[in-house]
Structures are given as structure tokens and as C-alpha cells.
Backbone as JSON, one array per atom type, in Angstrom:
{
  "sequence": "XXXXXXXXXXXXXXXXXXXXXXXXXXXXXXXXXXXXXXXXXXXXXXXXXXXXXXXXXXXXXXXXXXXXXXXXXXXXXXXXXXXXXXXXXXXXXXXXXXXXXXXXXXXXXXXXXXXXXXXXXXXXXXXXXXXXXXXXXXXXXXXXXXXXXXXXXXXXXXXXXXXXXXXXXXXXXXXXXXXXXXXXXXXXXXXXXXXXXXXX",
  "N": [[0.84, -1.18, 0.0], [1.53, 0.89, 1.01], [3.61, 1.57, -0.63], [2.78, 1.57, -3.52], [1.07, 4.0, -2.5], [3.39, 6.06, -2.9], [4.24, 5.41, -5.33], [2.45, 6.28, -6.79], [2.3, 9.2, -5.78], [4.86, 10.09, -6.86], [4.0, 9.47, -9.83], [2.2, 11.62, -9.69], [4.06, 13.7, -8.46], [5.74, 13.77, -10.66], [3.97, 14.53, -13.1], [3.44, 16.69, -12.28], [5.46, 17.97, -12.47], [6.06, 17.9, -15.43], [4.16, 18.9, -16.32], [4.51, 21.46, -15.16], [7.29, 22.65, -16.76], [5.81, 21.81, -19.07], [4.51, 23.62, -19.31], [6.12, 26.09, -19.08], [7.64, 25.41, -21.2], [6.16, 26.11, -23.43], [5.68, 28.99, -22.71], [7.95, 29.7, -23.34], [7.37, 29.23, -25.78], [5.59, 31.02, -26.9], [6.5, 33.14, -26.47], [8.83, 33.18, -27.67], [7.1, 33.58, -30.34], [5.57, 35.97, -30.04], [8.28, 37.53, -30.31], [9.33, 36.58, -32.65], [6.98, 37.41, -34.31], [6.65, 40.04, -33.68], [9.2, 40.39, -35.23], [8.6, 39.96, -37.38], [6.54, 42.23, -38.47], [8.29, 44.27, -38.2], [10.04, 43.24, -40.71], [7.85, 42.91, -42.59], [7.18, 45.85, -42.65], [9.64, 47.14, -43.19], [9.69, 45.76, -45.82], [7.7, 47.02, -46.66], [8.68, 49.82, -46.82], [10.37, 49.6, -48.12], [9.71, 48.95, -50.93], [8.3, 50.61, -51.86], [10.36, 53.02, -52.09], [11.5, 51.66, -53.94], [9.67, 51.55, -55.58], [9.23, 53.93, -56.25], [12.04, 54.96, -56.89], [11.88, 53.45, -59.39], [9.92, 54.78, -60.76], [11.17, 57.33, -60.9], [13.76, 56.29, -62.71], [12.29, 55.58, -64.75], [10.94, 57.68, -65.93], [13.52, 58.94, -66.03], [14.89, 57.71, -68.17], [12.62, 58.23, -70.33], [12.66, 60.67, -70.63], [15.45, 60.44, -71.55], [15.49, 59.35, -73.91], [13.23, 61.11, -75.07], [15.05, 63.23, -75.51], [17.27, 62.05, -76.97], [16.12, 61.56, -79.61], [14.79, 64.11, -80.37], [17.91, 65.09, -80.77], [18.41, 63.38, -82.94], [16.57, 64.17, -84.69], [17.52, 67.12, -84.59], [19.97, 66.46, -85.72], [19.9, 65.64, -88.44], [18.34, 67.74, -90.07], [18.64, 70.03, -89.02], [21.94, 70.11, -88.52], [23.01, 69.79, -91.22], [21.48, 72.15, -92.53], [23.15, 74.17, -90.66], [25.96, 73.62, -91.6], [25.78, 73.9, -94.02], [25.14, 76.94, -94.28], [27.79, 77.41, -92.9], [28.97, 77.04, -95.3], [28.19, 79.2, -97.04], [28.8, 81.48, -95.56], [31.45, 81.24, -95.06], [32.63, 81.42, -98.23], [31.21, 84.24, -98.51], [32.87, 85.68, -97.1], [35.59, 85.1, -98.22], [35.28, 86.32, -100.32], [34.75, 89.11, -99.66], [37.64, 88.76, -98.66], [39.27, 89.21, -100.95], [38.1, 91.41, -101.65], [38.44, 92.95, -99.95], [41.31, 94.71, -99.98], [40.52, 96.48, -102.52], [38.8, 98.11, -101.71], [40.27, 99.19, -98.74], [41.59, 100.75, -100.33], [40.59, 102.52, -101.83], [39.27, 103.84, -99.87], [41.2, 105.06, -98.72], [41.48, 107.08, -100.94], [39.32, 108.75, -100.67], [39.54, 109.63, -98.43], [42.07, 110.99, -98.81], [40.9, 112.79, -100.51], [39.31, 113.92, -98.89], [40.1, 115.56, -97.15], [41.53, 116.94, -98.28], [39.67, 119.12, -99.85], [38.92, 119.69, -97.06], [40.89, 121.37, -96.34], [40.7, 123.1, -98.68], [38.05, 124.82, -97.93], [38.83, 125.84, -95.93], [40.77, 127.54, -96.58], [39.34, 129.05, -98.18], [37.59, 129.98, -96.49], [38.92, 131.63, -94.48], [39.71, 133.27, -97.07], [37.41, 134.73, -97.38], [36.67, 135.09, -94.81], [38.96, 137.67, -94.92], [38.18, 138.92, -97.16], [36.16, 140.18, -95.96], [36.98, 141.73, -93.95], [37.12, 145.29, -93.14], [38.73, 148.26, -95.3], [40.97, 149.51, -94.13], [41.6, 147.86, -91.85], [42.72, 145.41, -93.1], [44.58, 147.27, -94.66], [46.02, 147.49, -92.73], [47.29, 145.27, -91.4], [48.03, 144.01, -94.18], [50.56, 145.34, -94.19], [51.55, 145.79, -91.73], [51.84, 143.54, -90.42], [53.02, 139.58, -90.61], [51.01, 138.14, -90.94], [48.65, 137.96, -92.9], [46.69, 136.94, -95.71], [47.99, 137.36, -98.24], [49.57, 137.55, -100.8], [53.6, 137.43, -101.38], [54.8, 139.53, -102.68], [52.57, 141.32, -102.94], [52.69, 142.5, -100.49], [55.27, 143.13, -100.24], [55.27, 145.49, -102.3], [53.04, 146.86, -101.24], [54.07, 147.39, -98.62], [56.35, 149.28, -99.58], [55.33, 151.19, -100.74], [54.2, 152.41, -98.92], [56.49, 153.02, -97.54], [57.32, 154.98, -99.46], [55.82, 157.04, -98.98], [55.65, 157.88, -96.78], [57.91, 158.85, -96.12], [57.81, 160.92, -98.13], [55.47, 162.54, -97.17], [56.79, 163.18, -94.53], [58.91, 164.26, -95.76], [57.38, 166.72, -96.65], [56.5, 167.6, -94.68], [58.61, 168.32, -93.25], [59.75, 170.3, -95.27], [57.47, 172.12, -94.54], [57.44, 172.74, -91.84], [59.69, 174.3, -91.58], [59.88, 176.07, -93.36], [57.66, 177.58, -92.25], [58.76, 177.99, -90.16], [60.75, 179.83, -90.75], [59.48, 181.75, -91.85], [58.0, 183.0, -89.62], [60.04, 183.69, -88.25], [61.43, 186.04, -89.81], [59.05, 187.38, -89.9], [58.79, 188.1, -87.59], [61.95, 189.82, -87.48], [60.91, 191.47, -89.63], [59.24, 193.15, -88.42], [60.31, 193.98, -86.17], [62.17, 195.7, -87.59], [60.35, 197.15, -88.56], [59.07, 199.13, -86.18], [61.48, 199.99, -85.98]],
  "CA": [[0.0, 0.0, 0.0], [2.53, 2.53, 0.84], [4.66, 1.64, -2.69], [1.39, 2.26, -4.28], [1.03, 5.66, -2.59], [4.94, 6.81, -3.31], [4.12, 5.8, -6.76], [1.39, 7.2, -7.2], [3.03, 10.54, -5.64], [5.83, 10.37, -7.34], [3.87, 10.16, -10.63], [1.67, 13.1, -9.45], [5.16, 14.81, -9.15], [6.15, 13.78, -12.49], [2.95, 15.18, -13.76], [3.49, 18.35, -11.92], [6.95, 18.61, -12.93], [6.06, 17.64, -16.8], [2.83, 20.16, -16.67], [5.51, 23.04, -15.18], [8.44, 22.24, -18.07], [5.19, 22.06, -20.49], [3.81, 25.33, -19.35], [7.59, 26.66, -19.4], [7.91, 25.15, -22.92], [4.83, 26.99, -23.67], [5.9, 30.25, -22.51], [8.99, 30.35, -24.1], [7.22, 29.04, -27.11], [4.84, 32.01, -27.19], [7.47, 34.42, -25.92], [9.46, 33.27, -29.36], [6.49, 33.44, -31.4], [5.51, 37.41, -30.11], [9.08, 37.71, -30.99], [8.92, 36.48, -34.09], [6.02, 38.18, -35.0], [7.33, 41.75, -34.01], [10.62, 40.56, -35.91], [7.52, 39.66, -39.09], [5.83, 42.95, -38.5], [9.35, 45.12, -38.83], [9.82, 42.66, -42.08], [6.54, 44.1, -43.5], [7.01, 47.16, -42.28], [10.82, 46.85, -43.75], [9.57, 45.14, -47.13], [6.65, 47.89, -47.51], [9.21, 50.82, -47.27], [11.82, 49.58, -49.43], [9.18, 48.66, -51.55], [7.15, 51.95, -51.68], [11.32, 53.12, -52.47], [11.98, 50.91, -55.01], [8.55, 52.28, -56.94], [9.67, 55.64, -56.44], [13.22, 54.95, -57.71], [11.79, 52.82, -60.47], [9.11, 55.75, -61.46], [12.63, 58.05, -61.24], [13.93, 56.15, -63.46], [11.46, 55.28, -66.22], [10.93, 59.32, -66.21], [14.71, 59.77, -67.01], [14.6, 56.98, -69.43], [11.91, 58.51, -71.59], [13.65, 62.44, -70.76], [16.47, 60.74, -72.97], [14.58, 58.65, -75.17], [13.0, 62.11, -75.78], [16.24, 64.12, -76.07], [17.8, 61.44, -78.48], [14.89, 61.52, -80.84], [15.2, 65.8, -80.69], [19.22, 65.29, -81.25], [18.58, 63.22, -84.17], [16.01, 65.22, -85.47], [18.4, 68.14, -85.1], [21.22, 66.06, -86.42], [19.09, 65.22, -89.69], [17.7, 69.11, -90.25], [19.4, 71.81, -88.34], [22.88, 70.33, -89.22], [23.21, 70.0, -92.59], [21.41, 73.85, -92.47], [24.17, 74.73, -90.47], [26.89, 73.45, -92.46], [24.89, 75.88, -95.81], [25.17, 78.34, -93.51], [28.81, 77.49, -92.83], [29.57, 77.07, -96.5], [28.06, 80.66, -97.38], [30.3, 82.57, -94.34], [33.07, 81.66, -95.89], [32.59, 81.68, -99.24], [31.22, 85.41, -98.02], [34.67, 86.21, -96.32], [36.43, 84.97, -99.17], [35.01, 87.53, -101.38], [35.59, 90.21, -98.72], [39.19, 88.84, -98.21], [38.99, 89.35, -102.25], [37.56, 92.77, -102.08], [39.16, 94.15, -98.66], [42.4, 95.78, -100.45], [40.17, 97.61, -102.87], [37.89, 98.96, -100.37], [40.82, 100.43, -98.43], [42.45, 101.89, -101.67], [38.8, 103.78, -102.04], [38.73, 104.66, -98.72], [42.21, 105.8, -98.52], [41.45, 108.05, -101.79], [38.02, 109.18, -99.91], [40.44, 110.38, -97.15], [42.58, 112.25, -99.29], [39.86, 113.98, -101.51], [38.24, 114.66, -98.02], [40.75, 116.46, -96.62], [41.75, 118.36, -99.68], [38.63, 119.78, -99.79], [38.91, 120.13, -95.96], [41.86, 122.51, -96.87], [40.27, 124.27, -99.47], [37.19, 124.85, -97.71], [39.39, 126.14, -94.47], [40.89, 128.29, -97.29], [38.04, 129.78, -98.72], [36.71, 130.37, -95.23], [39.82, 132.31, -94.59], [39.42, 134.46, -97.63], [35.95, 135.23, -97.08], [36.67, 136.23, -93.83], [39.67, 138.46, -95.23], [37.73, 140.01, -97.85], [34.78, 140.89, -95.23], [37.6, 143.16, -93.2], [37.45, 146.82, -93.78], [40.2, 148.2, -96.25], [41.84, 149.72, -93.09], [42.24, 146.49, -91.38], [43.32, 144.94, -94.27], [45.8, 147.39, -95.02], [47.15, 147.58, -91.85], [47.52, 143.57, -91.28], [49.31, 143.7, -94.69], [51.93, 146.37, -94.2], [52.27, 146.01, -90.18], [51.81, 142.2, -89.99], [52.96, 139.21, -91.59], [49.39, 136.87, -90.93], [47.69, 138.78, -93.67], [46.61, 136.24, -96.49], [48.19, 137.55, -99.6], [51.28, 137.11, -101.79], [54.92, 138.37, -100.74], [54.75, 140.33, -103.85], [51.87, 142.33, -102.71], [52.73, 142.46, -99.27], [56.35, 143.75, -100.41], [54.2, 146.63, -102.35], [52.48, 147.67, -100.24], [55.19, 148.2, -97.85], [57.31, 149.9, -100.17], [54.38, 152.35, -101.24], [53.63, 152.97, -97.38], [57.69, 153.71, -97.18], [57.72, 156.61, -100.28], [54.15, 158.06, -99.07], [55.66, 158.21, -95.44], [59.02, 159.85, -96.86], [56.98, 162.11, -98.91], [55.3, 163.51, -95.96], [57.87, 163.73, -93.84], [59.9, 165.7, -96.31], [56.89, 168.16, -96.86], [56.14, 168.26, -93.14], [59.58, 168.87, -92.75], [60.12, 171.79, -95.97], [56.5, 173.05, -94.58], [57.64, 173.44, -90.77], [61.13, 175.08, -91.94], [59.22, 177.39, -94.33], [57.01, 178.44, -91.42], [59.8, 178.74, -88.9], [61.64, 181.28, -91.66], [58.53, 182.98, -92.15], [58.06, 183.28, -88.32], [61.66, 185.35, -88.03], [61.31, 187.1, -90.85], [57.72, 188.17, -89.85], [59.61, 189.01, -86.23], [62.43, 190.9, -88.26], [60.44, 192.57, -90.15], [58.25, 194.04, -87.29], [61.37, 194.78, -85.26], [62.81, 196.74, -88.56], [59.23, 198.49, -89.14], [58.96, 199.66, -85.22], [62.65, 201.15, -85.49]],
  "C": [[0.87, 1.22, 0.0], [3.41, 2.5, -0.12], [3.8, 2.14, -3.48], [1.06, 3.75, -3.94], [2.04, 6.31, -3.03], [4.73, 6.57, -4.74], [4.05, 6.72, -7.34], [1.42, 9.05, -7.25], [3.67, 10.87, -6.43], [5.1, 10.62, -8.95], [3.1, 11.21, -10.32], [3.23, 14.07, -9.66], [5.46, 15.29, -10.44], [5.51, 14.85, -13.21], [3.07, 15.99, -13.72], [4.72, 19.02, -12.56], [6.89, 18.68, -14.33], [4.84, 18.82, -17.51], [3.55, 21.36, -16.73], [6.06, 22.75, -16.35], [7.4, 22.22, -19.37], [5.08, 23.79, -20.44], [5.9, 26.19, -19.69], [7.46, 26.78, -20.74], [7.03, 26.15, -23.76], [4.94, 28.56, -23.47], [6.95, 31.05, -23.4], [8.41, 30.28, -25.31], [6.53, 30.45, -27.59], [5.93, 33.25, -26.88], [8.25, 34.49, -27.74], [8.67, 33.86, -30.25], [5.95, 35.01, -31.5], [6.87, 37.82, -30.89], [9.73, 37.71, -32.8], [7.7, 37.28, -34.92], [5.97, 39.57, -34.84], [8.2, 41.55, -35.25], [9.68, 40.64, -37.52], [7.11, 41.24, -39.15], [7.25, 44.0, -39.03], [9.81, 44.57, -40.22], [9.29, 43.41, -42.89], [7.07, 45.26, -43.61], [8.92, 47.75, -43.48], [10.57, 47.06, -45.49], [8.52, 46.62, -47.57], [7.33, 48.96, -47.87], [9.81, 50.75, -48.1], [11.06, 49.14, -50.86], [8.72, 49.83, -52.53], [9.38, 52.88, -52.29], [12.1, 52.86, -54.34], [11.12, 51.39, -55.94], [8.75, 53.26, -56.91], [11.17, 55.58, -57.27], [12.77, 54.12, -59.64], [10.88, 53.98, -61.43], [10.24, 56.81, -62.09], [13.58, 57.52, -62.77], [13.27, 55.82, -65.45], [11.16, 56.98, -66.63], [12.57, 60.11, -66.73], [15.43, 58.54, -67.7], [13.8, 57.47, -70.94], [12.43, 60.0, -71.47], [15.02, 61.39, -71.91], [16.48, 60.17, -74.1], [14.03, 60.3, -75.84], [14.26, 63.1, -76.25], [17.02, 63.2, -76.89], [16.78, 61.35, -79.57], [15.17, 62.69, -81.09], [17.0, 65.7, -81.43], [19.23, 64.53, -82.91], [17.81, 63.82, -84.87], [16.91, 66.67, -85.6], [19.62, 67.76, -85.87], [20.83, 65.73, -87.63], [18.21, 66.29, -90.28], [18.72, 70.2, -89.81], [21.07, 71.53, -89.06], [23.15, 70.58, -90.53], [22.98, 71.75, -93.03], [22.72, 74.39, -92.08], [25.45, 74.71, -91.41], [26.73, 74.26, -93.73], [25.37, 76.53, -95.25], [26.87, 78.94, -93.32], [29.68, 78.18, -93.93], [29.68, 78.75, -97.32], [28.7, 81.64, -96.43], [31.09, 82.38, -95.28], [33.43, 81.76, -97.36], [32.44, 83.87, -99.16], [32.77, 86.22, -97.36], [35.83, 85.82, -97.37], [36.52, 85.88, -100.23], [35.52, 88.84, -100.87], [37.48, 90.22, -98.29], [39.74, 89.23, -100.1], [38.88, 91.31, -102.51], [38.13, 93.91, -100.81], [40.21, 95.42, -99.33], [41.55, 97.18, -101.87], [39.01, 98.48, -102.5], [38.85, 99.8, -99.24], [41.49, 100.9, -99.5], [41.29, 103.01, -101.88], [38.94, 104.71, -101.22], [39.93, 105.39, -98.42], [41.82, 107.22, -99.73], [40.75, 108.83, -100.79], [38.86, 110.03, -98.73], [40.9, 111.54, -97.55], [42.03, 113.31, -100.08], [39.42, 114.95, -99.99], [39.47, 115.46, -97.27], [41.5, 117.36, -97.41], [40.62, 119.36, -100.09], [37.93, 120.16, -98.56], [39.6, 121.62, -95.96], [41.51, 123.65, -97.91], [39.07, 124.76, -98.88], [37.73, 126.27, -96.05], [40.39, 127.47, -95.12], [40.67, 129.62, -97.57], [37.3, 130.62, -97.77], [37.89, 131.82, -94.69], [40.05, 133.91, -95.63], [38.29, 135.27, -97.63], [36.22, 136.37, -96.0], [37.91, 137.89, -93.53], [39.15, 139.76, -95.78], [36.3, 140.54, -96.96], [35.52, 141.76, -93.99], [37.37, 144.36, -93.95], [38.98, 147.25, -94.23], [40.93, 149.01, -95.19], [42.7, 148.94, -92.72], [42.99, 146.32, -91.97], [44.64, 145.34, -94.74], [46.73, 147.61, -93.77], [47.85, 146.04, -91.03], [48.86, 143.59, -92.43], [50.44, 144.93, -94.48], [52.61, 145.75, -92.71], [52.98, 144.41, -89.66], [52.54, 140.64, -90.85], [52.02, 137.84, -92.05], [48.73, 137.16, -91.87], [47.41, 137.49, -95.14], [47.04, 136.47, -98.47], [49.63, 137.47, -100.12], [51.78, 138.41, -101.08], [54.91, 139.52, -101.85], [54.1, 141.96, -103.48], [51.8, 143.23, -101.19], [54.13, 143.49, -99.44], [56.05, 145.06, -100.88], [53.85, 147.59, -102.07], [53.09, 148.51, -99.24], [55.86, 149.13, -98.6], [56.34, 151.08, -100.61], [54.12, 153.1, -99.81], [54.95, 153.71, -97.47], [57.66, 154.94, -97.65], [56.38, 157.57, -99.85], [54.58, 158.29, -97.79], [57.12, 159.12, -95.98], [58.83, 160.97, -97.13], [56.52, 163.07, -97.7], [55.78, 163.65, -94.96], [58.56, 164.96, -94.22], [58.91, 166.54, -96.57], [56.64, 168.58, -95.84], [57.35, 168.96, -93.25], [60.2, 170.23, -93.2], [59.01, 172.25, -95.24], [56.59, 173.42, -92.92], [58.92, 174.38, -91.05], [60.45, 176.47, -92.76], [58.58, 178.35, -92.68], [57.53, 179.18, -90.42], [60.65, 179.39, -89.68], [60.52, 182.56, -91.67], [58.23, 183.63, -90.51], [58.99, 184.34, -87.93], [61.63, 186.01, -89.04], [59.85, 187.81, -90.47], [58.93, 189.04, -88.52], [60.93, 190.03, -86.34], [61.94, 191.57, -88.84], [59.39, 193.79, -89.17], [59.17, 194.46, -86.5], [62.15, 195.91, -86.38], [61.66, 197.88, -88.37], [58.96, 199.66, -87.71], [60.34, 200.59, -85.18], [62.26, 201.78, -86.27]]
}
């Protein structure tokens, strides 16, 4: 009877001890399995961002896929139109500059003449302006520029002339000033002799 109760105890222990160690087992098992199922939920949570990433990088790219799908279609359309234009365009410059490198030297030979006409007719003009304003002095001026001066605009000839006509016309009346004060200062003492004779 009492082997039969210690059994019997002992499996009750068992039991108790195999129920704890289940429930244990059980705890940890669920303890793993929250664990695991946070570690699933940051997964998701993981997988949805890089996901939600990946369609944004993939939209990024299919948008600068067709940006150069569209700019190589424009480049060959400009490379199959605009160049070739350009190159015309090229061809006529320089054909244009060839003519001008052609025509430069007698365009300054022109323009050099054009220079010298224009300032020969600067000179005559600067001249002209000159005599104008000569012949619009009074014949005073005029003659006293050419005799006194030698800025006066007329030939040495006439300038020599002139002087030399001023010299014998200033001569001239000198020597009659000079017989017609001598006359007067004779006639003066002879008046004063004769009035000192007529009073004695």
C-alpha cells in the first residue's frame, strides 16, 4: 500500500513537474512566437518601405529613361535638319569672307582716296573760309595787317608793295612836313624881323 502511494506521488510529481516544463515550454514558445512576430511585423514594415522606395526609384527612373529617349529623338532630329542647315550656312560665311578677303584691299584703296579727296577739300574749304573772312575786313584792317603784320593772307609780292608804297608816301610827308615846318619857322623870323625893322 505505501509503494502504491509513493508511486502514485511520485507520478503526481512527475505530472506536476512535466505540466511546469510544459507550461515553461509553452511560454517560451509564445514568448518566441511574439518575438517572431514583431521581428515579421518590422519585415513588412521593412519590405513595404523599401518597396514603396523601389517604386519611387523605379518611377525616377522610367521618367529619365523617356527624358532621354526624348532628347535622343530631338538630337537626331536636329542632327538630320538643323545640321546639314548649319553646315549651308557654314559654306556661305566663308565663301562670303572669301570675297571680302577678295575685295578688302580695294575697299581700303577707295577709302584711302576718300580720305585724301576729303581732306583736300577740308583745306580748301578752311581756305576759302579764310578768304571770305579776309575780304569781309574793312580796307583799313586789311591794309594795316598787310603792311604792319605778316598773318595777312596775300602774296609776298603784294605784301612787299604795299610796304614799299607805305615807305615813299611816309618819306613824302615827312619831307613836306619837314620843308613846310622850316618854311614856317623862316617865315616866323622874318615876320619878327620885319616888325622889329618896321617899329625902329
Amino acid at each position: 500500500m505505501s509503494f502504491s502511494k509513493s508511486s502514485r506521488y511520485q507520478e503526481g510529481l512527475e505530472r506536476r513537474g512535466s505540466s511546469q516544463d510544459l507550461g515553461d515550454a509553452l511560454n517560451k514558445a509564445s514568448t518566441r512566437a511574439s518575438r517572431h512576430e514583431l521581428q515579421m511585423k518590422g519585415l513588412e514594415t521593412n519590405l513595404a518601405e523599401n518597396l514603396s522606395n523601389f517604386r519611387a526609384v523605379d518611377s525616377l527612373l522610367q521618367e529619365t529613361f523617356t527624358g532621354l529617349h526624348r532628347n535622343a529623338r530631338r538630337a537626331e532630329r536636329a542632327q538630320s535638319s538643323h545640321v546639314p542647315r548649319i553646315n549651308e550656312e557654314l559654306d556661305e560665311s566663308i565663301d562670303e569672307l572669301t570675297d571680302l578677303a577678295e575685295t578688302l584691299p580695294a575697299i581700303r584703296t577707295d577709302v584711302s582716296d576718300i580720305r585724301l579727296v576729303y581732306d583736300s577739300g577740308r583745306r580748301k574749304a578752311q581756305k576759302l573760309v579764310a578768304d571770305l573772312e579776309w575780304l569781309d575786313t574793312d580796307f583799313y584792317e586789311r591794309w594795316r595787317v598787310t603792311i604792319f603784320t605778316s598773318s595777312s593772307p596775300v602774296s609776298w609780292r603784294w605784301k612787299a608793295l604795299m610796304r614799299l608804297i607805305f615807305a615813299v608816301s611816309f618819306l613824302v610827308f615827312a619831307y613836306t612836313s619837314w620843308i613846310a615846318l622850316g618854311g614856317a619857322y623862316r617865315a616866323h623870323r622874318q615876320r619878327l624881323v620885319w616888325g622889329e625893322r618896321l617899329m625902329s
